[in-house]
C-alpha positions in Angstrom: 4.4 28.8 -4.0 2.4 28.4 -7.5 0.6 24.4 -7.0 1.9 23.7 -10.1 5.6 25.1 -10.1 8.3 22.9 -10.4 9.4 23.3 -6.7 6.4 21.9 -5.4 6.5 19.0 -7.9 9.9 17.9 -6.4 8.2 18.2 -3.1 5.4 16.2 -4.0 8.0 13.4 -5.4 10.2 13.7 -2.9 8.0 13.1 -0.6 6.1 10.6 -2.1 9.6 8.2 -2.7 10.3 7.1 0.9 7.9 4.0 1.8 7.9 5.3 5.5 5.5 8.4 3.8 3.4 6.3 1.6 2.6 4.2 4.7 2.2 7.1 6.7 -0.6 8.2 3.4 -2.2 5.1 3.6 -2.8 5.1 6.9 -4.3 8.7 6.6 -6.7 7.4 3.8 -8.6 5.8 7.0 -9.1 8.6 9.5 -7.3 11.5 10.9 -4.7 10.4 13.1 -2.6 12.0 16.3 1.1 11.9 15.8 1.6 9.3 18.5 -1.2 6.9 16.9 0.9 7.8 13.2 4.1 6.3 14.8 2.8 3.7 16.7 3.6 0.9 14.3 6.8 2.2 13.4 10.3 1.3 14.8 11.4 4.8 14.9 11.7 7.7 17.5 8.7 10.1 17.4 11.0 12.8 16.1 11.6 10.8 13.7 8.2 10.2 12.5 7.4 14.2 13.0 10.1 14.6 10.3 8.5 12.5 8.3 5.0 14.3 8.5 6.9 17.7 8.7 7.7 16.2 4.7 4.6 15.5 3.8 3.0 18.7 5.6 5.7 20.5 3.7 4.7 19.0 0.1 1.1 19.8 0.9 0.0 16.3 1.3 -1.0 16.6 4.6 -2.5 19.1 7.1 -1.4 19.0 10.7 -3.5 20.8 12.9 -3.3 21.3 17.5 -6.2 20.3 18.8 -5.2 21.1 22.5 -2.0 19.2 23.5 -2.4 17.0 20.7 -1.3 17.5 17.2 -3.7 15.9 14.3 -2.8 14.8 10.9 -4.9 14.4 7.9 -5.0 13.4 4.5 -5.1 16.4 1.7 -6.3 15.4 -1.3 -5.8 18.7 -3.2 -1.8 18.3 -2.3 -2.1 15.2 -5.2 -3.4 17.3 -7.9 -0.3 18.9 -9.1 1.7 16.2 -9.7 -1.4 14.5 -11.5 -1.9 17.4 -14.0 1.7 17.0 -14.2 1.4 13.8 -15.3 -1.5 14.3 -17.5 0.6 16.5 -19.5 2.4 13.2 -20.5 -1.1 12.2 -21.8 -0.2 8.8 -20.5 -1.8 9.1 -17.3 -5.4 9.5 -16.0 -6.1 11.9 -13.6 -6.0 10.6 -10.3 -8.6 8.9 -8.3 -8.3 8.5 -5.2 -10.3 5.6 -4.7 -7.6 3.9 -7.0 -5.1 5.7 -4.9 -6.4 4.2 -1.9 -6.2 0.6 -3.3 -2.4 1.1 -4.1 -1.6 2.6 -1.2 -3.2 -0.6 0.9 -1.3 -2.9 -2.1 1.9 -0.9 -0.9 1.1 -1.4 2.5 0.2 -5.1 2.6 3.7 -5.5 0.7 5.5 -4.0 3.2 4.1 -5.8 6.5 4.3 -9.0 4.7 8.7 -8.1 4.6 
């Protein structure tokens, strides 16, 4: 699938509207993570969680990789860069940095622990 097609775009959006995901990102922005460390402060089954991640993996925001019996997650900053030239096309937006990124995602975060 082209980066930039319009499936992948929904992907990226879909993905990136349920808070569950954007916590899961922001706690990615820190360090690769197992699965079980990733649901660990949720309320929510572990298959529920690898659902979750299976969305994000499927976007292309994160990479999942075994490492022996355990399965890692990370971060992919490239899966942001179609819906940021996206976006740029709008010429209201700059492209994304990911430092920035970072900051929203802990704003996000903080907002969502303090419920």
């Amino acid at each position: 699938m082209n980066a930039h097609s319009p499936v992948r775009l929904d992907l990226i959006f879909a993905a990136l509207a349920d808070p569950t995901r954007r916590r899961v990102l922001s706690m990615l922005l820190e360090d690769d993570m197992a699965v079980s460390d990733v649901a660990e402060p949720f309320e929510m089954s572990l298959a529920a969680i690898s659902k979750h991640l299976s969305v994000l993996a499927g976007a292309g925001l994160i990479r999942q990789e075994r490492r022996g019996r355990i399965t890692w997650c990370m971060l992919d900053p490239e899966g942001m860069r179609a819906a940021s030239v996206w976006m740029q096309g709008f010429g209201q937006f700059d492209p994304v940095d990911l430092d920035d990124f970072e900051r929203f995602l802990e704003a996000q975060l903080t907002d969502w622990t303090e419920e």
